[in-house]
LOVOBA-173875 format. One record per residue (C-alpha): y, x, z. Coordinates in pm, 1 decimal. Example, Ala and Ser with C-alpha at 12.3 -4.5 7.8 and 13.67 -1.06 7.14 Angstrom:
<recs>
<rec yy="-450.0" xx="1230.0" zz="780.0"/>
<rec yy="-106.0" xx="1367.0" zz="714.0"/>
</recs>
This chain:
<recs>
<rec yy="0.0" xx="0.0" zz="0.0"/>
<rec yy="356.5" xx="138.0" zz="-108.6"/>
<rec yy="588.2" xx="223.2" zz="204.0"/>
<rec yy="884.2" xx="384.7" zz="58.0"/>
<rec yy="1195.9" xx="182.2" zz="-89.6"/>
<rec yy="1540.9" xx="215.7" zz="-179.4"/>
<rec yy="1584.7" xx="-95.1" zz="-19.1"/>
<rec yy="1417.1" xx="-350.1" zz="225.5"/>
<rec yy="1549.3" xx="-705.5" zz="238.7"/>
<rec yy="1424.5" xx="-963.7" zz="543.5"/>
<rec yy="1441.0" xx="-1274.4" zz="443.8"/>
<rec yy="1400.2" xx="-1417.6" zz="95.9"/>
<rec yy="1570.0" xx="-1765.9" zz="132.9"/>
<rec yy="1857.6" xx="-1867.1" zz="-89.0"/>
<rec yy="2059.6" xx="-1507.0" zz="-9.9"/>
<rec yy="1751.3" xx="-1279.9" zz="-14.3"/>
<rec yy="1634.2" xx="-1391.4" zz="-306.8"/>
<rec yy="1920.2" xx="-1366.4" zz="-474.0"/>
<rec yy="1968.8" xx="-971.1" zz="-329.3"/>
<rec yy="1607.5" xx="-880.3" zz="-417.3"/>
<rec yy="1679.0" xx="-991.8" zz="-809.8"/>
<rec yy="2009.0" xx="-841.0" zz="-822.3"/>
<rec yy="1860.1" xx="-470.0" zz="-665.0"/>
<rec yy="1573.8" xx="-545.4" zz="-917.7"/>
<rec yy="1801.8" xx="-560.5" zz="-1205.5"/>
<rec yy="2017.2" xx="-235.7" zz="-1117.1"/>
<rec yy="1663.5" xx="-28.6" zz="-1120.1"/>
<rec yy="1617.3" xx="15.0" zz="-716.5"/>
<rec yy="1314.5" xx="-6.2" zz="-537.5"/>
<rec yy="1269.2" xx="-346.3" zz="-313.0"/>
<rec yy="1051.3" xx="-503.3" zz="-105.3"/>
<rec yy="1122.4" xx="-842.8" zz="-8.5"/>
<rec yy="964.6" xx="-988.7" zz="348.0"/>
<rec yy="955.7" xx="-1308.7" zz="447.7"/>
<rec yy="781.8" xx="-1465.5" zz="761.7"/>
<rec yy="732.7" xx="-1789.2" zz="591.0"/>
<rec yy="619.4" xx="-1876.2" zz="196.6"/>
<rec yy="852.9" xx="-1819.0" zz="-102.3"/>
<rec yy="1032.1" xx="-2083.9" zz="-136.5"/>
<rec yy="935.5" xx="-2273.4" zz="184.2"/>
<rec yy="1078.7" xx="-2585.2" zz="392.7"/>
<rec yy="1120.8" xx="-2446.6" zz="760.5"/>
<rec yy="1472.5" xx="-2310.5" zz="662.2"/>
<rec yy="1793.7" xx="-2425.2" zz="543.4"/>
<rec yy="1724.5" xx="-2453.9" zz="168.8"/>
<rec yy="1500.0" xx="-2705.6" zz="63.6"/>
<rec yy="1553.3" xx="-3102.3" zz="-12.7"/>
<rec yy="1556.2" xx="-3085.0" zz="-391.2"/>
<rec yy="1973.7" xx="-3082.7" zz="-431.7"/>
<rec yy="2259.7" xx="-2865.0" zz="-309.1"/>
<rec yy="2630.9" xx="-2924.5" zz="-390.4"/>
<rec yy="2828.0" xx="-2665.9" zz="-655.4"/>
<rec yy="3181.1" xx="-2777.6" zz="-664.0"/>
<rec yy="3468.9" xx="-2549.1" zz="-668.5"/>
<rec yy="3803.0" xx="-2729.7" zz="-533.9"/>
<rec yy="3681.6" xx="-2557.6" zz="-229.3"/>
<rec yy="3859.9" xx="-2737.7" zz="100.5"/>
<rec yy="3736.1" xx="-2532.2" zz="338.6"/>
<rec yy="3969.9" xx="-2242.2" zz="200.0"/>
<rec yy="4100.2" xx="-2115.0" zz="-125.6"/>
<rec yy="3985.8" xx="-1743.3" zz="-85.7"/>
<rec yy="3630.8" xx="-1920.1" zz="-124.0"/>
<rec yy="3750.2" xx="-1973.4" zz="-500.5"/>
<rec yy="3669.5" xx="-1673.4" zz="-684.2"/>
<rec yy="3386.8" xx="-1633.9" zz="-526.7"/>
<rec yy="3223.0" xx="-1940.9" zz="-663.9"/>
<rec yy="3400.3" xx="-1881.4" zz="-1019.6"/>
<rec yy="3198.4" xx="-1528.8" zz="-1009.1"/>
<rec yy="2854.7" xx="-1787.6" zz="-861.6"/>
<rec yy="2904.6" xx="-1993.3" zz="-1167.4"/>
<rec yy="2890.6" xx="-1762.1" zz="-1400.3"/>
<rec yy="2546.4" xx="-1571.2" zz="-1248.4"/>
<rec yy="2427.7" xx="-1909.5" zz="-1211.3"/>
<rec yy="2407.4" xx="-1985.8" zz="-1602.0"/>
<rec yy="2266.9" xx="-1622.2" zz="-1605.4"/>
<rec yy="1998.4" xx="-1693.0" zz="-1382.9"/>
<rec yy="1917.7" xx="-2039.5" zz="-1589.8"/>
<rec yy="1914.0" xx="-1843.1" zz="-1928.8"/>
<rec yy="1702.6" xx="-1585.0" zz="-1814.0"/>
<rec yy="1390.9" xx="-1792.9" zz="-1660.5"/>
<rec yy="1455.3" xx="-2061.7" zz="-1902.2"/>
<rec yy="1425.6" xx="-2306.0" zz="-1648.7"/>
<rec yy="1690.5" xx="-2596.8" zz="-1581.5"/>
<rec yy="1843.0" xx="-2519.6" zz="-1254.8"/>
<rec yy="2175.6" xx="-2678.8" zz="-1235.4"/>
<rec yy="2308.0" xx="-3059.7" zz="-1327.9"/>
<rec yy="2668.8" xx="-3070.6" zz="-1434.9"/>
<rec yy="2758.1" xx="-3428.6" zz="-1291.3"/>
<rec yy="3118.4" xx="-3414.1" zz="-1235.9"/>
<rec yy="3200.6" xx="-3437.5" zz="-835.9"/>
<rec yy="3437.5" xx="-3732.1" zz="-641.2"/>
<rec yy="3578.7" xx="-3620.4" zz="-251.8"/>
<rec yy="3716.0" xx="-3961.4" zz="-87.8"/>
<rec yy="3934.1" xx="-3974.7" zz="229.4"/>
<rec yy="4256.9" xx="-4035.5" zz="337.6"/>
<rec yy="4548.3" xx="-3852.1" zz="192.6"/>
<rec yy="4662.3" xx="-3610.9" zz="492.1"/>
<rec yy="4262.5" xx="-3536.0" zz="592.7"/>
<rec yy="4179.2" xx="-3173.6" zz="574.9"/>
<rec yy="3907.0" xx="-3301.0" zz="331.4"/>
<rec yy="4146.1" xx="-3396.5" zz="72.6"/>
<rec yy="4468.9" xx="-3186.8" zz="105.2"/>
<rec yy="4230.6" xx="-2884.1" zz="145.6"/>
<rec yy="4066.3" xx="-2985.1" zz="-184.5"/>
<rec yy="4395.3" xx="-2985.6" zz="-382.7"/>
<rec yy="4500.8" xx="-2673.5" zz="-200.5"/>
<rec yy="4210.3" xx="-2544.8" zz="-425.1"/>
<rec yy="4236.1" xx="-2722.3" zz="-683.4"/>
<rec yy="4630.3" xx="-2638.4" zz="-761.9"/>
<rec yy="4636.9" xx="-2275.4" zz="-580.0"/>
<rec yy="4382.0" xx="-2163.6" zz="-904.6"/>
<rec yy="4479.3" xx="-2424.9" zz="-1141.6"/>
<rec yy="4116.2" xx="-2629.3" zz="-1118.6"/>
<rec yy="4043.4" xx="-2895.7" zz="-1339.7"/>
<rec yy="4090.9" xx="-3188.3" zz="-1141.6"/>
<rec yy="4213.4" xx="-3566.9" zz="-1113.0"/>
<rec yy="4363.4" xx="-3693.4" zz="-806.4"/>
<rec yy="4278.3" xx="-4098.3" zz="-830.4"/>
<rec yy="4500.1" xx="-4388.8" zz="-624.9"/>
<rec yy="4263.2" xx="-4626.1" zz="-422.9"/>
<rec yy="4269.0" xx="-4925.3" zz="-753.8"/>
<rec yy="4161.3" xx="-4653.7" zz="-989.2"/>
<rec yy="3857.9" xx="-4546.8" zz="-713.5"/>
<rec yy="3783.0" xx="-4842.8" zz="-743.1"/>
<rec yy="3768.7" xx="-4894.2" zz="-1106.6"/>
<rec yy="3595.7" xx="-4577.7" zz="-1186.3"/>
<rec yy="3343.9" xx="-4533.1" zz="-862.0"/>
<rec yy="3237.1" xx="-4907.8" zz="-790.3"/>
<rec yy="2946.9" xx="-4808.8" zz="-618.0"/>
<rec yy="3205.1" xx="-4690.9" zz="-318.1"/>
<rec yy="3353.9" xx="-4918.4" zz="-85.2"/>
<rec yy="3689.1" xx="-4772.2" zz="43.6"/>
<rec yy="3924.8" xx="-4838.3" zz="323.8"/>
<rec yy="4275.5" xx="-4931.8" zz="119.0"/>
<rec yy="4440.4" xx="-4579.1" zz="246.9"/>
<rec yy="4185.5" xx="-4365.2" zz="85.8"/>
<rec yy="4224.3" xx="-4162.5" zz="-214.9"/>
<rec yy="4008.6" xx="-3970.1" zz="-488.7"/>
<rec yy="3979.8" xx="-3642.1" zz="-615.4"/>
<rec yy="3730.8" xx="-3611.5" zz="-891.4"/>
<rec yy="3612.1" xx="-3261.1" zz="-1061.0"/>
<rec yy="3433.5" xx="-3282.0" zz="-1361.4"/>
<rec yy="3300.2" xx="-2914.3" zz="-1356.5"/>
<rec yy="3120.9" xx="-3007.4" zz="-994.2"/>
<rec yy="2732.0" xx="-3019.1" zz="-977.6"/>
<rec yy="2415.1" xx="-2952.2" zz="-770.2"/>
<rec yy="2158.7" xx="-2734.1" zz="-799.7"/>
<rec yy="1807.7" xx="-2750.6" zz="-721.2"/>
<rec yy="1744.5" xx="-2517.3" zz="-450.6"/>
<rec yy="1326.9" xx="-2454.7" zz="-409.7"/>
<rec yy="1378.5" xx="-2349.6" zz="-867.3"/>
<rec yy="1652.9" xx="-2144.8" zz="-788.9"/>
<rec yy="1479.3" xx="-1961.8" zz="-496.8"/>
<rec yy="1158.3" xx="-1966.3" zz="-743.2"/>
<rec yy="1344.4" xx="-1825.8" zz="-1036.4"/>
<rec yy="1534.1" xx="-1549.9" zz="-844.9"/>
<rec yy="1197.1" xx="-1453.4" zz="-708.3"/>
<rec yy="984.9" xx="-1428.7" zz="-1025.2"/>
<rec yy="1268.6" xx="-1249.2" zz="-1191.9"/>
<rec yy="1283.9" xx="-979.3" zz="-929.2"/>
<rec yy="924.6" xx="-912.9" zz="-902.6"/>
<rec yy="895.5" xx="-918.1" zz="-1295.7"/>
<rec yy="1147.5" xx="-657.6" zz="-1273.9"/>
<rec yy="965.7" xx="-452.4" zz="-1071.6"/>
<rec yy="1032.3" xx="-560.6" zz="-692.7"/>
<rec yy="736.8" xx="-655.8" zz="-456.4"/>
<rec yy="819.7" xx="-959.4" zz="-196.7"/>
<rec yy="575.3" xx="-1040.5" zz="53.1"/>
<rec yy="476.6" xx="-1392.3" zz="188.8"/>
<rec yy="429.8" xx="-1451.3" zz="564.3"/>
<rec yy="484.3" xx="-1123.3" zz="642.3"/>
<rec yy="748.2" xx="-1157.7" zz="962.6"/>
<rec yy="905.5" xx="-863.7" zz="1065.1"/>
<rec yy="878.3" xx="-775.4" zz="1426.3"/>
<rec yy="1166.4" xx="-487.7" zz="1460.5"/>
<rec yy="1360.1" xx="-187.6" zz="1296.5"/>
<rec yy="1561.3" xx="82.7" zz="1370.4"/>
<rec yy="1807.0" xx="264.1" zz="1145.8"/>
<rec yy="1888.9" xx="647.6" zz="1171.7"/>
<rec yy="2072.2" xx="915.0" zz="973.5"/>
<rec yy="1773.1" xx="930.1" zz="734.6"/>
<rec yy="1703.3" xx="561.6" zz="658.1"/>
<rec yy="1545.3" xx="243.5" zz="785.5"/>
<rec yy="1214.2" xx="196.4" zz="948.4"/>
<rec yy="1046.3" xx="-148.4" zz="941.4"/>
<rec yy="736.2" xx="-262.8" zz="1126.8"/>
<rec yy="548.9" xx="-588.0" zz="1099.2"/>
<rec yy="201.3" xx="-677.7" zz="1161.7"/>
<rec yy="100.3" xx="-545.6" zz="849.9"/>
<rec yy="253.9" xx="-225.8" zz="795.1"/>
<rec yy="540.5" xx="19.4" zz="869.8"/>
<rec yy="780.7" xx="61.0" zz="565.8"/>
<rec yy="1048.9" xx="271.1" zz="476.2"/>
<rec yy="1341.5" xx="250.1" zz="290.2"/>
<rec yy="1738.6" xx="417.2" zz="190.1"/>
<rec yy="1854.6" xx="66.7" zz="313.2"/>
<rec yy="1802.6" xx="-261.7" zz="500.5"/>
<rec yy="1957.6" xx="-646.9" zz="410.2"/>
<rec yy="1888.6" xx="-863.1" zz="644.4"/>
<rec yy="1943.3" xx="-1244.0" zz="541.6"/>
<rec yy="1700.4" xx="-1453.4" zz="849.5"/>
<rec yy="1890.2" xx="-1731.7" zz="794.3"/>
<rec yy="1816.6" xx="-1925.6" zz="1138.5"/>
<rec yy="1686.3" xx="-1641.0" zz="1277.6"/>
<rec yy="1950.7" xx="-1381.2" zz="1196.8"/>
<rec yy="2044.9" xx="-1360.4" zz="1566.9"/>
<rec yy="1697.2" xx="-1253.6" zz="1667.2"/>
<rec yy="1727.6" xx="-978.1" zz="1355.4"/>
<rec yy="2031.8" xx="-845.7" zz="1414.5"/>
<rec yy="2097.9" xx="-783.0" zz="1788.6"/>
<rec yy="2427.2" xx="-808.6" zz="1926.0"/>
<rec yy="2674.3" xx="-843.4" zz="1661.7"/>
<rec yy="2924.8" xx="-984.1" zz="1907.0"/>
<rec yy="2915.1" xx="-1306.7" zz="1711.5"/>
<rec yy="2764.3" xx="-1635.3" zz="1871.6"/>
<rec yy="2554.3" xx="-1781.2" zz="1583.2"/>
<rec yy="2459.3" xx="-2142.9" zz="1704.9"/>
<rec yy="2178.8" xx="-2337.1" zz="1489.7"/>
<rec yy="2198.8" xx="-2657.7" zz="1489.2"/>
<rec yy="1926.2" xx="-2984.0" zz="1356.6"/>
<rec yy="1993.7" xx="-3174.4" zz="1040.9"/>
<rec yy="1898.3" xx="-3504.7" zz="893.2"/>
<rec yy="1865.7" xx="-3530.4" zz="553.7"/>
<rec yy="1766.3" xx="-3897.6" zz="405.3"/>
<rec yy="1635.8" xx="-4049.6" zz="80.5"/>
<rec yy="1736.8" xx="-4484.0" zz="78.3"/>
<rec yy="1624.9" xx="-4661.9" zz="-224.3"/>
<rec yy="1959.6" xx="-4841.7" zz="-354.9"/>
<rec yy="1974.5" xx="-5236.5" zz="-340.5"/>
<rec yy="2109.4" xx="-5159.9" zz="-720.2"/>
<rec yy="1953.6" xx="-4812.7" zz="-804.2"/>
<rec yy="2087.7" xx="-4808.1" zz="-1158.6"/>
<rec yy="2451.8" xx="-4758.0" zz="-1044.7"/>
<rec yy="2311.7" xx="-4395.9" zz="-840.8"/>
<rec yy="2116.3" xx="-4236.2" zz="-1116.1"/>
<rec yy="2169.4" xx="-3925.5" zz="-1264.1"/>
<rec yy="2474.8" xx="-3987.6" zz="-1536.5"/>
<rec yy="2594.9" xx="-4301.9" zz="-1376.1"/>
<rec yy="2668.3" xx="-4143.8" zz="-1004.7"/>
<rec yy="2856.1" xx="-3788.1" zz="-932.6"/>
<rec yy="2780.6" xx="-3576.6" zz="-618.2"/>
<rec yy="3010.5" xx="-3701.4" zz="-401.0"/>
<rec yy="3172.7" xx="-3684.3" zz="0.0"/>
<rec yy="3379.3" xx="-3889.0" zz="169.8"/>
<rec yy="3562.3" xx="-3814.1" zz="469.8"/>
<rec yy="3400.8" xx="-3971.9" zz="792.9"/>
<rec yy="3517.7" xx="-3789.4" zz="1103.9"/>
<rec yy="3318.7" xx="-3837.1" zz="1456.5"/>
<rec yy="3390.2" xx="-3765.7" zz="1790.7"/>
<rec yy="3735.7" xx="-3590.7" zz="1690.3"/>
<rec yy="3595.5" xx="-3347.7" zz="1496.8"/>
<rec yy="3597.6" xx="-3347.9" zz="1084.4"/>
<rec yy="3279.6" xx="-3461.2" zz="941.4"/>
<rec yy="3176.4" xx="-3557.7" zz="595.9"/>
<rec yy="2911.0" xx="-3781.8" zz="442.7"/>
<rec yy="2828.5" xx="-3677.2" zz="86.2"/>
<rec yy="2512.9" xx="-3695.6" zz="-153.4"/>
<rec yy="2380.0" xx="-3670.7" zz="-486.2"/>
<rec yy="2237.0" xx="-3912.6" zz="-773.7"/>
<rec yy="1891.7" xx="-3956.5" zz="-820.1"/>
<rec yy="1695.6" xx="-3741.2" zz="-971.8"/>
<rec yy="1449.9" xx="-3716.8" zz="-1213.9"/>
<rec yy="1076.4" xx="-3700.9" zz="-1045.3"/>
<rec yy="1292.3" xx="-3766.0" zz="-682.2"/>
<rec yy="1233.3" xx="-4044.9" zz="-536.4"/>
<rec yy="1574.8" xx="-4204.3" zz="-366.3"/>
<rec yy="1910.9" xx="-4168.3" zz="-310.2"/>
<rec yy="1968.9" xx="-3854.9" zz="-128.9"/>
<rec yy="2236.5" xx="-3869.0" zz="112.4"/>
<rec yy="2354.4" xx="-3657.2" zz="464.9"/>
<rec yy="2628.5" xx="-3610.6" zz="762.9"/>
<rec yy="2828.2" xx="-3267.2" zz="685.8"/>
<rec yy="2874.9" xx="-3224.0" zz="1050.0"/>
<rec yy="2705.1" xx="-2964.1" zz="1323.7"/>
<rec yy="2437.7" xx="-3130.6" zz="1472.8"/>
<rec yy="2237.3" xx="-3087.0" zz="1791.2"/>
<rec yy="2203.7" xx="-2704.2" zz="1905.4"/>
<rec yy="1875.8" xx="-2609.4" zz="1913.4"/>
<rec yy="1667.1" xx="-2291.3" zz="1797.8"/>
<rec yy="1466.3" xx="-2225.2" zz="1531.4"/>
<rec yy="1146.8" xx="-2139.5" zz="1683.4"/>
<rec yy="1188.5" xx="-2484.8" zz="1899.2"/>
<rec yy="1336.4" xx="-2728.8" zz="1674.9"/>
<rec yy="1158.0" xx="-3053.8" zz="1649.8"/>
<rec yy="1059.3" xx="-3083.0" zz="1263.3"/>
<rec yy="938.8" xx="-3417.2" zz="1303.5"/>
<rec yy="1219.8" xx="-3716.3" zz="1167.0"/>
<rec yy="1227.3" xx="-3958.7" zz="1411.7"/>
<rec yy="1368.6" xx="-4320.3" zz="1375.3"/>
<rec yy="1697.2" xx="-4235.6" zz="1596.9"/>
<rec yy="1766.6" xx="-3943.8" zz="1332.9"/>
<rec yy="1903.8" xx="-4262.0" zz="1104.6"/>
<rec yy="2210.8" xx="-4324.2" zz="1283.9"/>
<rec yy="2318.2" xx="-3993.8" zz="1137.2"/>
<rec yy="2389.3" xx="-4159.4" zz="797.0"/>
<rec yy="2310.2" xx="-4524.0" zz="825.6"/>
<rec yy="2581.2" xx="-4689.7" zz="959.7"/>
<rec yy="2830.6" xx="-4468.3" zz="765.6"/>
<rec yy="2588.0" xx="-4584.7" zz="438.4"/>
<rec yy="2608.2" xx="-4928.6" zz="509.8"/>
<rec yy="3018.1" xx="-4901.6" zz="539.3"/>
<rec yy="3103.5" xx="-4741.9" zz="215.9"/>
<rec yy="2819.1" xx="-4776.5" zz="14.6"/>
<rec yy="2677.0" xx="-5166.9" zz="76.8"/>
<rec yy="2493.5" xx="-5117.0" zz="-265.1"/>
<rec yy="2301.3" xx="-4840.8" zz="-170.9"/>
<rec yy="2185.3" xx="-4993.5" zz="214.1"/>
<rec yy="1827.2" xx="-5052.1" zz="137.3"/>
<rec yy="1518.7" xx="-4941.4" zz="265.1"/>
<rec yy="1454.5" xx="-4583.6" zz="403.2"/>
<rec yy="1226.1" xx="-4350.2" zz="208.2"/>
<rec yy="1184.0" xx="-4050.9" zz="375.6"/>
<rec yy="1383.1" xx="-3784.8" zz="617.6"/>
<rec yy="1400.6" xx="-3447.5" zz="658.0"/>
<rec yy="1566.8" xx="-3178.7" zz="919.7"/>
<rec yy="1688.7" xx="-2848.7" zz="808.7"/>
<rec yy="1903.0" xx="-2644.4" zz="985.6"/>
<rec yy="2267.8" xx="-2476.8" zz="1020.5"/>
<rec yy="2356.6" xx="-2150.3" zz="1130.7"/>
<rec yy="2730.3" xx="-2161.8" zz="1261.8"/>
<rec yy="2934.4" xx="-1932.4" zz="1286.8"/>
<rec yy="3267.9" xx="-2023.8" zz="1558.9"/>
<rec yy="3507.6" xx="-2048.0" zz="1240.8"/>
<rec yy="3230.2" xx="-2179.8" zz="995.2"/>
<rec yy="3326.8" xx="-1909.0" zz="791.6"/>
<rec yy="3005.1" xx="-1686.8" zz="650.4"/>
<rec yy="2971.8" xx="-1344.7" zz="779.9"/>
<rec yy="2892.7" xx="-1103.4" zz="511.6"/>
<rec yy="2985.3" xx="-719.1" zz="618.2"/>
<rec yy="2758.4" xx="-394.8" zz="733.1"/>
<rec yy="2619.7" xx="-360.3" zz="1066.3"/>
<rec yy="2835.5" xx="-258.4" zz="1303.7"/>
<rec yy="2640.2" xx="-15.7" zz="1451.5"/>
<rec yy="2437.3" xx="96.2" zz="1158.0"/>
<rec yy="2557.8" xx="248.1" zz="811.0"/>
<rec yy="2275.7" xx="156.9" zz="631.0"/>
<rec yy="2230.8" xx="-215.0" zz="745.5"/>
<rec yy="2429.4" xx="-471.5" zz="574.4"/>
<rec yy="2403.0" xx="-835.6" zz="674.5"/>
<rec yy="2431.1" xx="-1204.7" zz="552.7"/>
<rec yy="2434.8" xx="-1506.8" zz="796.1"/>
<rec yy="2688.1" xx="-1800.0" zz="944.0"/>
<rec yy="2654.8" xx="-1980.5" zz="645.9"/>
<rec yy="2735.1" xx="-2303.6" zz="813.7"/>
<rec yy="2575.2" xx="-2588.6" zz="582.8"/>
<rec yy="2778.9" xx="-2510.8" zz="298.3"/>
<rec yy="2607.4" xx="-2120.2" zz="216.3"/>
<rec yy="2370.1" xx="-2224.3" zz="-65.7"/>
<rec yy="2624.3" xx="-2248.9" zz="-390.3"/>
<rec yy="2709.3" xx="-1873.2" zz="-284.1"/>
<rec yy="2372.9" xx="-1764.5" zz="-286.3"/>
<rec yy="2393.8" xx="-1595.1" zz="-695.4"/>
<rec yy="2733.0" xx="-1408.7" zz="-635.8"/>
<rec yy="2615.4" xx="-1307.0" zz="-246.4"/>
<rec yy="2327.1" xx="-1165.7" zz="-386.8"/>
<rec yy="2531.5" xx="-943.3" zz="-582.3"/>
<rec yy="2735.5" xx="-855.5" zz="-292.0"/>
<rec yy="2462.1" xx="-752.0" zz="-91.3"/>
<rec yy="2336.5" xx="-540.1" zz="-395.2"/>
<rec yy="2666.2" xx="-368.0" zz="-412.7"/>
<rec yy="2671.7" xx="-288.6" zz="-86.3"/>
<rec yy="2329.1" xx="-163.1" zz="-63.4"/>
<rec yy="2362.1" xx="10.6" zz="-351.3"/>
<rec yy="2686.5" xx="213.6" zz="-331.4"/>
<rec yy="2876.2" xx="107.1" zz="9.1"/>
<rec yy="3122.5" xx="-118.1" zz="-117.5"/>
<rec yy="3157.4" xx="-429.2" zz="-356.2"/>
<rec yy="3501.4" xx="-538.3" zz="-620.8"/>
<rec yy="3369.0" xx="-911.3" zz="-518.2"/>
<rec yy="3659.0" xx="-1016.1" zz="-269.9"/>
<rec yy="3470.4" xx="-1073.8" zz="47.8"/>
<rec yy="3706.6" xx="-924.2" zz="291.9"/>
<rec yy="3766.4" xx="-1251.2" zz="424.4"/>
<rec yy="3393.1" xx="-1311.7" zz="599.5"/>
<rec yy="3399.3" xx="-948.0" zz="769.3"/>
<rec yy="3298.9" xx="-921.9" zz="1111.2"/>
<rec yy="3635.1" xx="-775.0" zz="1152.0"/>
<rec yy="3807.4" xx="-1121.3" zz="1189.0"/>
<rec yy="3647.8" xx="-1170.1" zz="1499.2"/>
<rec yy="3802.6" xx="-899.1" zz="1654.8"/>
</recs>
């Protein structure tokens, strides 16, 4: 068995993945590890959809980055030939002065998106499947998306290792050290070596890393699949992805979902909102009945079409961060350690352009990609 790499990535989720093909591509040595199967559901990036939309309201800097994500993620569908992304045009709903919506135009006019901004009569007209409190507004974006997250995980995989990487399957990794001379990595397998370590746990980045200084809190999910009173107004080419602004408990909070698929089976829909802490080695998988009230009454309010029967649930997890702001950077004790984690439930559209990132970094130190923003540094 091989033991010597240029580089060693933990974790091959969404960001590993990505990190493993990129390092591939460039001509380095890689080993992927991850404790679970690739893809697999005991993460944060599974459910069959994830949201691509750039009128980014959680912050403008977040804009180039995703222009940059866009344009690896038509890569990444031309070379495995598989489809990987639905352009469906995106429609954000809330009240005027909500951080949802003046964030999104902050965006959208700060790097001259295409975009609409749409009164309450033409939401209405345009989005009938929605229904809106009189005070709310639109903003739709026709270049927004989703992406299907277990074939993008697949195809960044398959690419890598045809390019010459080798990723292990439940192969957790117990510890590492790094030194002047490299990284050592031990599982229960086998002790490997390499120039350089990624580390992208996801969940378990916390347990990986050791004390960055940086509380990472992981919190449980709901996901849920309804199946419409009137399903033809939510299928794919009649609905966008969409979000609309639903705060709780004083804190911002967004319900959002996605049209139905093709071979899916429901209207997938969620709560954009931290939910219970927990960990991930003692989160309850299981959906239980209570877990509805995370999207049902919110469902039944603004969407009375789509308030029928309840398919299915699933619970994923978030890894936040206190801002909710990713944290990509080095180690800060170790040269030849660089990290991705914090994504916060809203990581996975990121995952092409972080991979590069992390390959830059890996690679030769630094990175032109502007990711200053999600150092460590900001936390002092």
């Amino acid at each position: 068995m091989r033991n010597g790499f240029d580089v060693i990535v933990v974790g091959v989720g969404a960001m590993g993945s990505a990190a493993c093909y990129q390092l591939a591509a460039r001509g380095a040595s890689v080993l992927g590890l991850e404790q679970f199967g690739i893809p697999n559901t005991l993460g944060s990036s599974h459910g069959e959809s994830r949201m691509l939309r750039l009128c980014y309201f959680e912050h403008p800097d977040y804009v180039p980055l995703l222009q940059r994500a866009c344009d690896l993620w038509a890569r990444l569908e031309h070379d495995s030939a598989r489809k990987l992304l639905h352009t469906t045009g995106g429609i954000y709903m809330g009240r005027p002065d909500s951080e949802f919506i003046s964030g999104t135009l902050r965006s959208a006019v700060q790097h001259r998106l295409a975009h609409e901004s749409l009164d309450h009569a033409q939401l209405a007209h345009r989005f009938g499947q929605f229904n809106l409190p009189k005070d709310f507004v639109g903003v739709y974006e026709p270049g927004a998306g989703l992406l299907l997250p277990e074939r993008v995980i697949s195809a960044h995989a398959e690419l890598a290792m045809r390019r010459g990487a080798v990723l292990h399957g439940q192969e957790p990794v117990r510890d590492w050290q790094a030194g002047d001379d490299g990284v050592v990595v031990h599982t229960d397998r086998a002790t490997y070596h390499a120039d350089h370590l990624v580390v992208s746990g996801g969940a378990w980045s916390s347990r990986l890393l050791g004390d960055l200084g940086v509380e990472l809190v992981v919190t449980r999910q709901i996901v849920g699949w309804v199946w419409p009173k009137r399903p033809e107004l939510f299928e794919l080419g009649a609905l966008p992805i969409w979000a609309i602004d639903n705060p709780r408990r004083g804190r911002p909070g967004l319900l959002y979902g996605f049209p139905i698929l093709p071979g899916s089976l429901g209207l997938k829909l969620a709560y954009h909102f931290p939910g219970e802490p927990t960990t991930p080695d003692t989160i309850d998988r299981q959906a239980l009945p209570p877990d509805e009230d995370d999207f049902r009454p919110a469902l039944g309010r603004f969407i009375p079409h789509a308030d029928g029967p309840l398919l299915s649930m699933h619970v994923c997890m978030y890894t936040n961060t206190p801002d909710s702001h990713f944290i990509i950077d080095r180690h800060p004790a170790h040269d030849r350690v660089t990290l991705a984690c914090g994504f916060s439930g809203h990581g996975f559209k990121f995952a092409s352009v972080i991979g590069e990132a992390l390959a830059d970094l890996a690679l030769t130190g630094r990175t032109d990609l502007p990711i200053e923003f999600l150092g460590l540094g900001r936390f002092g």
